[in-house]
N, CA, C and O atoms as a GROMACS GRO file, in nm:
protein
  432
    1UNK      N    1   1.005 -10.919  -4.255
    1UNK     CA    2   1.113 -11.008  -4.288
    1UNK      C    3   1.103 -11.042  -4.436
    1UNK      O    4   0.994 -11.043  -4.494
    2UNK      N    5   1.212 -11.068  -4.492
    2UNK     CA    6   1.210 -11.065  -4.671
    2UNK      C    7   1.215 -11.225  -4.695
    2UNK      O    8   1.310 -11.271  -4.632
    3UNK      N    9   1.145 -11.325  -4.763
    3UNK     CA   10   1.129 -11.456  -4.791
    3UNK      C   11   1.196 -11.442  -4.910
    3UNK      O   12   1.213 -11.334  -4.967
    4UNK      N   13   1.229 -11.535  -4.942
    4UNK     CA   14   1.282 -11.566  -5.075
    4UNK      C   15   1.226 -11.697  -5.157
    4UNK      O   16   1.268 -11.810  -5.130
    5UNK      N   17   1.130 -11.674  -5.258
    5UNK     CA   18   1.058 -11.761  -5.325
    5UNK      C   19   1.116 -11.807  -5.409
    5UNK      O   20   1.153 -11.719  -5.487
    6UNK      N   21   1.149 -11.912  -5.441
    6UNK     CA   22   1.248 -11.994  -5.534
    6UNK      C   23   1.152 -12.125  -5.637
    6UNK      O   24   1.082 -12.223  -5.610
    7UNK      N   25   1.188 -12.074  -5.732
    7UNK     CA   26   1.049 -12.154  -5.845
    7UNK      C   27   1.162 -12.258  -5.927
    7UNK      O   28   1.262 -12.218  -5.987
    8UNK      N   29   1.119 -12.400  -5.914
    8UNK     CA   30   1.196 -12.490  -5.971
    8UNK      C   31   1.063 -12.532  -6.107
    8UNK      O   32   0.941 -12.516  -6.113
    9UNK      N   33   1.189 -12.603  -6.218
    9UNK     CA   34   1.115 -12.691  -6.291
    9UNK      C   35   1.182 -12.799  -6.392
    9UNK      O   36   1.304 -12.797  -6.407
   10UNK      N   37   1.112 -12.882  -6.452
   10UNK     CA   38   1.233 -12.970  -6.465
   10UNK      C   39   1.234 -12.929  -6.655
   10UNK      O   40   1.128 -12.904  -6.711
   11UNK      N   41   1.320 -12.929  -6.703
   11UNK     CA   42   1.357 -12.876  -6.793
   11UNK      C   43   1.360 -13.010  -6.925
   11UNK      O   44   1.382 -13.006  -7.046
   12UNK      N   45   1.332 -13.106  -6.842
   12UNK     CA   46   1.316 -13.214  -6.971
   12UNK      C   47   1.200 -13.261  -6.980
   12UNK      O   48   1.173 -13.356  -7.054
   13UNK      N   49   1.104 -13.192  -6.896
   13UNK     CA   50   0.964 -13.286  -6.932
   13UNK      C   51   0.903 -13.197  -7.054
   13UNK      O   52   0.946 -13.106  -7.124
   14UNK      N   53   0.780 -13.270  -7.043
   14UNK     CA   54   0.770 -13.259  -7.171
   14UNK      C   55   0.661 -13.160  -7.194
   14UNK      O   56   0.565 -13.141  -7.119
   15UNK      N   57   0.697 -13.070  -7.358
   15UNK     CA   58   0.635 -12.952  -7.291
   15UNK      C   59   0.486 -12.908  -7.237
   15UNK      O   60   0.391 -12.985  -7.252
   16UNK      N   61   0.469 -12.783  -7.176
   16UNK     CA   62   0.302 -12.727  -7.125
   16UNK      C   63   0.266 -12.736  -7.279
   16UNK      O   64   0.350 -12.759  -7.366
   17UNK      N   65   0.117 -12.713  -7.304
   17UNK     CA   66   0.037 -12.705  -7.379
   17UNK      C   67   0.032 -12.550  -7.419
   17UNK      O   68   0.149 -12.518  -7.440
   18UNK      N   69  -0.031 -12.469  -7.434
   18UNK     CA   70  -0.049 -12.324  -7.507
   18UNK      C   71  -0.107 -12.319  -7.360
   18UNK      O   72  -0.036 -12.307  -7.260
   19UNK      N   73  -0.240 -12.328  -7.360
   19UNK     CA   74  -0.318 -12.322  -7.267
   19UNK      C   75  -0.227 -12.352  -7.102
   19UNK      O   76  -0.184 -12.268  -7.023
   20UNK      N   77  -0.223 -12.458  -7.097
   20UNK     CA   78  -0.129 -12.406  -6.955
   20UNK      C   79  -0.044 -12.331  -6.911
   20UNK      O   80  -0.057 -12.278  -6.801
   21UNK      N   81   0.098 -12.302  -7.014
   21UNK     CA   82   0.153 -12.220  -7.019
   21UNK      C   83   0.096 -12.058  -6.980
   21UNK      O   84   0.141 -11.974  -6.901
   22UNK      N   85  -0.018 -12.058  -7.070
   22UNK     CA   86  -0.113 -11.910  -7.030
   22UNK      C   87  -0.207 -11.911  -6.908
   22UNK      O   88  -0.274 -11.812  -6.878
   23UNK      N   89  -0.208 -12.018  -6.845
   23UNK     CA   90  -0.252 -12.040  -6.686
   23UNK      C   91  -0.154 -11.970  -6.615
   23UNK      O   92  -0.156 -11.852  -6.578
   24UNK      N   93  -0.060 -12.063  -6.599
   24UNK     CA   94   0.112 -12.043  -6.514
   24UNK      C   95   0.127 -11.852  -6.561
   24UNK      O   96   0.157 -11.750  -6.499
   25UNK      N   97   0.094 -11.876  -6.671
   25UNK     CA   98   0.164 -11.684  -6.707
   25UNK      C   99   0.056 -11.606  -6.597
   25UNK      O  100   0.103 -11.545  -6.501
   26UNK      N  101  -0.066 -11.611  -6.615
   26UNK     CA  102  -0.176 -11.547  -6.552
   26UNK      C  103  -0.162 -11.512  -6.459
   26UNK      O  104  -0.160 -11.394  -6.425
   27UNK      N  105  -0.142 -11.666  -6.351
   27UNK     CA  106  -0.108 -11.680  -6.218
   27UNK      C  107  -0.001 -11.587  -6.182
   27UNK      O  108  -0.024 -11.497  -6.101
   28UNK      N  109   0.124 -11.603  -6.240
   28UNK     CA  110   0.257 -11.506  -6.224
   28UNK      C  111   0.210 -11.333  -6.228
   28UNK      O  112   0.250 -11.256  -6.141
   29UNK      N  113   0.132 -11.292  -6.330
   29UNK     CA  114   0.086 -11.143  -6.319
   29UNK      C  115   0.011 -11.161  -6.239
   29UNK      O  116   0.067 -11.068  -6.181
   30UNK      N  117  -0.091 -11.198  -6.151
   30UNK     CA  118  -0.192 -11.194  -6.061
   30UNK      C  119  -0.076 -11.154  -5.989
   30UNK      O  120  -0.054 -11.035  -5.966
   31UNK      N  121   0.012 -11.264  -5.947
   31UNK     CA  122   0.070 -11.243  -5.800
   31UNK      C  123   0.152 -11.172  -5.802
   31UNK      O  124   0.199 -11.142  -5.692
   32UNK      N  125   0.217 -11.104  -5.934
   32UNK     CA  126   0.291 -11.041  -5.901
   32UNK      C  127   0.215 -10.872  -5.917
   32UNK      O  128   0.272 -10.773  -5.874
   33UNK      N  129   0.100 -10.868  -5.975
   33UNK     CA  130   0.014 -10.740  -5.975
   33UNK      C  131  -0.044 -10.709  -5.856
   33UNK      O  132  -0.072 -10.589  -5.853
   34UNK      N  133  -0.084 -10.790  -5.719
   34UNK     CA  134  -0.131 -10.783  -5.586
   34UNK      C  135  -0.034 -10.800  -5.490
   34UNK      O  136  -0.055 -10.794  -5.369
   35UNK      N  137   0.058 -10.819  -5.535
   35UNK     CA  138   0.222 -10.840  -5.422
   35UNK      C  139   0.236 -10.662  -5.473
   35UNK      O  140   0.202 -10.577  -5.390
   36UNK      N  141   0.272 -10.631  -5.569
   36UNK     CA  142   0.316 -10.463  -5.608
   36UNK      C  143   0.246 -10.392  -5.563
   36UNK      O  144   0.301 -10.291  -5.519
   37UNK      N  145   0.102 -10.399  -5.548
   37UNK     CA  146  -0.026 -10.319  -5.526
   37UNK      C  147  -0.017 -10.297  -5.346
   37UNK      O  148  -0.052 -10.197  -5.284
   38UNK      N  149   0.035 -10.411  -5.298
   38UNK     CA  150   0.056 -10.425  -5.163
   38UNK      C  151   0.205 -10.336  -5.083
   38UNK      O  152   0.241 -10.285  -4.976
   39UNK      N  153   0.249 -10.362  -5.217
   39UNK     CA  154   0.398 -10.264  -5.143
   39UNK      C  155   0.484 -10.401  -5.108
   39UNK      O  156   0.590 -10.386  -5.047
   40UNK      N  157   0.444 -10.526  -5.141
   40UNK     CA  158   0.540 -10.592  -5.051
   40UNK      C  159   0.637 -10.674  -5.168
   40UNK      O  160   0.714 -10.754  -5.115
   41UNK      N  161   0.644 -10.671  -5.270
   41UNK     CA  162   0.716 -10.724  -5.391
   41UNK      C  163   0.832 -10.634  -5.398
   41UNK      O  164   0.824 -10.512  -5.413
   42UNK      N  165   0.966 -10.717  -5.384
   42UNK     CA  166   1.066 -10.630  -5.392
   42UNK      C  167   1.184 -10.674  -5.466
   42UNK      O  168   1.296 -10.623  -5.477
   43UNK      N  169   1.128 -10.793  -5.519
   43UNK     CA  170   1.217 -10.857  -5.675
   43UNK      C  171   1.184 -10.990  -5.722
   43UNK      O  172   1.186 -11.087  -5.646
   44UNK      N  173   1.151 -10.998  -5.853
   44UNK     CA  174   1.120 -11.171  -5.922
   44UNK      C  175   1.213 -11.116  -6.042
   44UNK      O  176   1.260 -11.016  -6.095
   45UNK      N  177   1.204 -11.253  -6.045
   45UNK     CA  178   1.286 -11.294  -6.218
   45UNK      C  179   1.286 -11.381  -6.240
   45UNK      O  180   1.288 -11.463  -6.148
   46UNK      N  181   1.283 -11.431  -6.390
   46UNK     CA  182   1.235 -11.549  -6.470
   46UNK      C  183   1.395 -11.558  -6.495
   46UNK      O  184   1.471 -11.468  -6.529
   47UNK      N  185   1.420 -11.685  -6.471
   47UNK     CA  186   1.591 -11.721  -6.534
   47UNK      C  187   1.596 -11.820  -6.642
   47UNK      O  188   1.551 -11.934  -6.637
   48UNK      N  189   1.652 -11.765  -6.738
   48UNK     CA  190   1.711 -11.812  -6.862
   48UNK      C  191   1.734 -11.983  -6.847
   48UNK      O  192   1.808 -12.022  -6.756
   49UNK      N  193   1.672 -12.078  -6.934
   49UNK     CA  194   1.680 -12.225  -6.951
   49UNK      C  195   1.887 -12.248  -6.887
   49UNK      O  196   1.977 -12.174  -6.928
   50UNK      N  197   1.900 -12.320  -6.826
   50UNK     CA  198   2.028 -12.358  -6.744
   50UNK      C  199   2.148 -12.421  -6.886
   50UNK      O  200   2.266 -12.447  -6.867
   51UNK      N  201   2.051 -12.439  -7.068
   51UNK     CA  202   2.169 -12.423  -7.161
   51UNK      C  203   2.220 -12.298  -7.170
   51UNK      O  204   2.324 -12.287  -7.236
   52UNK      N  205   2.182 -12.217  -7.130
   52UNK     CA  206   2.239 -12.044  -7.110
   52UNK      C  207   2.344 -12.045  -7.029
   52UNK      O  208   2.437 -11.969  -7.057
   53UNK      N  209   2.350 -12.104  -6.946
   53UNK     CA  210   2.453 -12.093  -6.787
   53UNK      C  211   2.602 -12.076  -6.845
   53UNK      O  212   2.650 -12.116  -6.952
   54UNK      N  213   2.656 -12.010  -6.746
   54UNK     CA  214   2.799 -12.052  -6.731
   54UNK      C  215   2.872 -12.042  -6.601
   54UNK      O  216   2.863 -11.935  -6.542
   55UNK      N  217   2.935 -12.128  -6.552
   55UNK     CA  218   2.998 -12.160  -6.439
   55UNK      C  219   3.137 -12.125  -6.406
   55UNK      O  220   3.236 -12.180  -6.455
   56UNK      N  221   3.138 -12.037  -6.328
   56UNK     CA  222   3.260 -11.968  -6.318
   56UNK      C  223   3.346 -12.063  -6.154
   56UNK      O  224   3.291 -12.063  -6.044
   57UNK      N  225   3.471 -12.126  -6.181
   57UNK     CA  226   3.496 -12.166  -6.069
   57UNK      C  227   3.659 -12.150  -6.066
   57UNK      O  228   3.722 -12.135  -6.171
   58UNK      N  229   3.729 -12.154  -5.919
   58UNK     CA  230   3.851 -12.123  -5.913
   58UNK      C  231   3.952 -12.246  -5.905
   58UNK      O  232   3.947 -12.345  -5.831
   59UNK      N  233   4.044 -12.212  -6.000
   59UNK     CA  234   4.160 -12.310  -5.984
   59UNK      C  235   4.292 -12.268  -5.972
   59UNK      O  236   4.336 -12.208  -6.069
   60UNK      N  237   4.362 -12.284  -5.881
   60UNK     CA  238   4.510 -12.244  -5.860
   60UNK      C  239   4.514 -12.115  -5.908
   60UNK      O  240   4.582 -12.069  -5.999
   61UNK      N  241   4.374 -12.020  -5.781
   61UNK     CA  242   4.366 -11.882  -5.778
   61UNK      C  243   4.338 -11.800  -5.919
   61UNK      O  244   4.306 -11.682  -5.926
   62UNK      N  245   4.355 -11.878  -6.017
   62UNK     CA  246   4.255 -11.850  -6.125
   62UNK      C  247   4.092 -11.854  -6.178
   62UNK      O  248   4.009 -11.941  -6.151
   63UNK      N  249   4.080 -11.782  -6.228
   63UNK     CA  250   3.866 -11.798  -6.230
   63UNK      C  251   3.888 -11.903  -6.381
   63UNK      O  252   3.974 -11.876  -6.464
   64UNK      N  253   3.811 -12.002  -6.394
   64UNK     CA  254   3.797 -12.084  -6.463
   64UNK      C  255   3.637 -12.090  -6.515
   64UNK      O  256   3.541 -12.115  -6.443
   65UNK      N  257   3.634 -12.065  -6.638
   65UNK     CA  258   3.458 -12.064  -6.663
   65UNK      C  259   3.454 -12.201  -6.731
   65UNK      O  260   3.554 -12.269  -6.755
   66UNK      N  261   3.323 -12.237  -6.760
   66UNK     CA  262   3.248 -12.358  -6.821
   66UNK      C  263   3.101 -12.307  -6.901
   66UNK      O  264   3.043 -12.201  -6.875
   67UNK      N  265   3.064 -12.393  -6.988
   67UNK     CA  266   2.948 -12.389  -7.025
   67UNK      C  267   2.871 -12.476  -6.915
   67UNK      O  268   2.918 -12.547  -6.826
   68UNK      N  269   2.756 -12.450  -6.945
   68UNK     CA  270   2.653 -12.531  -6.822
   68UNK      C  271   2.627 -12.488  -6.718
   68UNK      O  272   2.676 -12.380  -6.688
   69UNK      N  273   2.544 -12.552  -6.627
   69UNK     CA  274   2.480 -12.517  -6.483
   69UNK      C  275   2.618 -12.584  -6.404
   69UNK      O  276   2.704 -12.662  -6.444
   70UNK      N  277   2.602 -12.533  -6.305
   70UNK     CA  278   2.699 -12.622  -6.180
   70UNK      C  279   2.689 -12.734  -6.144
   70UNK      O  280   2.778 -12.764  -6.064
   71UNK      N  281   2.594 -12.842  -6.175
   71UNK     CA  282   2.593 -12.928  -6.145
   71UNK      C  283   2.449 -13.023  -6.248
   71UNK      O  284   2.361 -12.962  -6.308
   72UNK      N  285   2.455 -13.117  -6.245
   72UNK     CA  286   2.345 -13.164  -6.283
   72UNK      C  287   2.211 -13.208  -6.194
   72UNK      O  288   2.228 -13.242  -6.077
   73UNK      N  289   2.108 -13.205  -6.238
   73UNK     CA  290   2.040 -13.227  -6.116
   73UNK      C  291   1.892 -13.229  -6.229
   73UNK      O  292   1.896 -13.169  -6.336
   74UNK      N  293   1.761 -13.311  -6.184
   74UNK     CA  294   1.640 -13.332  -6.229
   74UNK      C  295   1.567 -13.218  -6.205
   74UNK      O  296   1.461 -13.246  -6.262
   75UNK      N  297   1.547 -13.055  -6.136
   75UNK     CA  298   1.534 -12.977  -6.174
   75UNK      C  299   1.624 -12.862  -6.136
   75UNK      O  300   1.733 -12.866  -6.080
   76UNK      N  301   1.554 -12.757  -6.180
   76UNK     CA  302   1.665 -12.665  -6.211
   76UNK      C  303   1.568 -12.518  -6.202
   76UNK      O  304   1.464 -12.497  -6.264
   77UNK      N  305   1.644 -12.411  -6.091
   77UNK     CA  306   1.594 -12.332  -6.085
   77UNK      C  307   1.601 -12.224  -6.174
   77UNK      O  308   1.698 -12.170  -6.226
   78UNK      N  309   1.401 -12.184  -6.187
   78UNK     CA  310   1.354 -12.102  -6.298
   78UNK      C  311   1.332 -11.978  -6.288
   78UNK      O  312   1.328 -11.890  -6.374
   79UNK      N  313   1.307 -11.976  -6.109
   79UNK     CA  314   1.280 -11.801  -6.112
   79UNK      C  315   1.303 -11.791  -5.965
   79UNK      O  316   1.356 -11.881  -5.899
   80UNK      N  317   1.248 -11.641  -5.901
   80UNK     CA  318   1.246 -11.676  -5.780
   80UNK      C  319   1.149 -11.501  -5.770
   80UNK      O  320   1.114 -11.414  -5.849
   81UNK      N  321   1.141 -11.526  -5.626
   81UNK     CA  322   1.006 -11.381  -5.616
   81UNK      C  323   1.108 -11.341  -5.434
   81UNK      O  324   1.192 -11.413  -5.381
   82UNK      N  325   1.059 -11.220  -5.391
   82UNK     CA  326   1.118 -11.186  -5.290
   82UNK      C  327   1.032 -11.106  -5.227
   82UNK      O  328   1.000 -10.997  -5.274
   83UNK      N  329   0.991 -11.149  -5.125
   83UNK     CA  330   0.811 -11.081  -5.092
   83UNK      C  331   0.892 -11.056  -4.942
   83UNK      O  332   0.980 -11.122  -4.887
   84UNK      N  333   0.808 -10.910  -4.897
   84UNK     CA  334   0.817 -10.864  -4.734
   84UNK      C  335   0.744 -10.931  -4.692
   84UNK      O  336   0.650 -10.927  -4.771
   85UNK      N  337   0.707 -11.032  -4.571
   85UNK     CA  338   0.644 -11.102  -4.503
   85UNK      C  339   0.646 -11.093  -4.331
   85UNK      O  340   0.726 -11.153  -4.259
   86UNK      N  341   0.538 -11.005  -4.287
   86UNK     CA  342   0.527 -11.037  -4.150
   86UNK      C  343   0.606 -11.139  -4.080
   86UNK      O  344   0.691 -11.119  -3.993
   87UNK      N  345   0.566 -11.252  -4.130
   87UNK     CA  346   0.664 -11.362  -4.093
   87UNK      C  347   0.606 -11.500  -4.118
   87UNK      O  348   0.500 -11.503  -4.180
   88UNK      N  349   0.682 -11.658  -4.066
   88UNK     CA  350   0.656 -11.708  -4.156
   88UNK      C  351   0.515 -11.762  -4.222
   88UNK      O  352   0.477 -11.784  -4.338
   89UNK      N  353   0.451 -11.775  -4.073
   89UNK     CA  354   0.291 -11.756  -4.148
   89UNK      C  355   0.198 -11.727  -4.284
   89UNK      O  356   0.100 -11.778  -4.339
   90UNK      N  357   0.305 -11.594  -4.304
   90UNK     CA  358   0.256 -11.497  -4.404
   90UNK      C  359   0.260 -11.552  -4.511
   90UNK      O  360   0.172 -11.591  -4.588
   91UNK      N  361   0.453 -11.554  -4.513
   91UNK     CA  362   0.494 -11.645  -4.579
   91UNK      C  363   0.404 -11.738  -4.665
   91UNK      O  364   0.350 -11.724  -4.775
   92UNK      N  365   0.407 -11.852  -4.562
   92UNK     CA  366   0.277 -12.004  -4.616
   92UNK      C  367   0.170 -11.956  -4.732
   92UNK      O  368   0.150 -11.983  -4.850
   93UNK      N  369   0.107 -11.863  -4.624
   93UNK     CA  370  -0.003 -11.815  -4.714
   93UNK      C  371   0.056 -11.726  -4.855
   93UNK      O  372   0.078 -11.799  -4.952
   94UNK      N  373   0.073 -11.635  -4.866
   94UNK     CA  374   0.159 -11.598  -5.028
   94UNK      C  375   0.163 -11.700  -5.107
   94UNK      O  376   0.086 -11.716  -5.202
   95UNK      N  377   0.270 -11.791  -5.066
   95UNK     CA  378   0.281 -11.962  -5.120
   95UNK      C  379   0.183 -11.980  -5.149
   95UNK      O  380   0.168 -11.914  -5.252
   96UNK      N  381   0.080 -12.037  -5.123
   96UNK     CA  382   0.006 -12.083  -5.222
   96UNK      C  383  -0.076 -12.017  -5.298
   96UNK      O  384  -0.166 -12.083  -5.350
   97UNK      N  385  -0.072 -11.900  -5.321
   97UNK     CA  386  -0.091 -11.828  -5.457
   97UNK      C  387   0.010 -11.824  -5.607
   97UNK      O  388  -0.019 -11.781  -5.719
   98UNK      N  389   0.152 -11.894  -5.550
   98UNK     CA  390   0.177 -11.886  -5.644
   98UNK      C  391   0.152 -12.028  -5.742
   98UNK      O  392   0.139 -12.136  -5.684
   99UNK      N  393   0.144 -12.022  -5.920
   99UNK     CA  394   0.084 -12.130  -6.009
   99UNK      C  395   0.144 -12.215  -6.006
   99UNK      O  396   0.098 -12.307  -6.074
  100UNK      N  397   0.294 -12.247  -5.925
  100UNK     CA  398   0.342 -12.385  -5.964
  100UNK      C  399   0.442 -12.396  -5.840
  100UNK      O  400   0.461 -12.297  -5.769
  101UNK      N  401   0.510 -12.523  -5.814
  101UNK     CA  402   0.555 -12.567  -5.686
  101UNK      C  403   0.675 -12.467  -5.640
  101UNK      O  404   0.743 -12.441  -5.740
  102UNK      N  405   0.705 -12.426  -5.567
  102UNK     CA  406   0.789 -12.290  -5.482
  102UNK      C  407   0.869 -12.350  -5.347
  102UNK      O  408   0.806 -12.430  -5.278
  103UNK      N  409   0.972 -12.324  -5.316
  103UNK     CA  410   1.000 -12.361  -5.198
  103UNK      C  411   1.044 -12.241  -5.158
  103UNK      O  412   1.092 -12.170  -5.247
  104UNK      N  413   1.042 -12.210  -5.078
  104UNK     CA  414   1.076 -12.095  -4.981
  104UNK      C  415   1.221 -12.050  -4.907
  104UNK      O  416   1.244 -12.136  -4.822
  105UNK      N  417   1.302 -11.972  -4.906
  105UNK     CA  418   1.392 -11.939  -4.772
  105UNK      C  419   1.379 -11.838  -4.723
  105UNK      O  420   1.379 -11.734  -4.788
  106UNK      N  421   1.362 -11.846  -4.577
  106UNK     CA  422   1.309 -11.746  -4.455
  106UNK      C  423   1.450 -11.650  -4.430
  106UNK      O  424   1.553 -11.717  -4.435
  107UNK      N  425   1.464 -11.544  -4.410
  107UNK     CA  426   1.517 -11.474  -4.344
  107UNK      C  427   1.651 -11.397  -4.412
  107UNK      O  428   1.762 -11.395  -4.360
  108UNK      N  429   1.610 -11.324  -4.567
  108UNK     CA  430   1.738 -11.300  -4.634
  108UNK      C  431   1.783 -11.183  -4.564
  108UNK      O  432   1.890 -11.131  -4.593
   0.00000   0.00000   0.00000
């Protein structure tokens, strides 16, 4: 079954240090060098800070774009990973290999 790892962060605190930053990086090649090695990694991506965004929405059957994220909100998703998982068990466990808080959706 394919999980979908979803990596939030909040975009106004204040920033990592050198050194943590190169923790969090580490962590990300570990897991993503033993997820590949395994066969079970089948897409991550780091997403662009949410001043990049643009919001495409419909009005009177027209597409209407915007600058910005869709909504405002205290964080804002940064990446996400997409791991084959036995199931959700597996799941759990993966999770906590990865370096920073993740929430999960079961069953893409």
């Amino acid at each position: 079954m394919k999980y979908m790892f979803l990596i939030y962060s909040r975009e106004t605190d204040e920033p990592l240090s050198p050194g943590e930053l190169e923790q969090i990086a580490n962590g990300h090649r570990a897991l993503m060098s033993e997820a590949g090695q395994k066969g079970i990694l089948l897409g991550c991506e780091k997403l662009k800070p949410t001043r990049s965004a643009t919001t495409v929405r419909t009005k009177d059957g027209h597409p209407m774009t915007m600058d910005g994220p869709f909504a405002e909100t205290k964080e804002q998703l940064a990446g996400y990973y997409i791991l084959e998982c036995k199931g959700l068990d597996e799941a759990i466990i993966k999770r906590r290999r990865f370096p920073i808080p993740v929430r999960a959706v079961e069953g893409l």
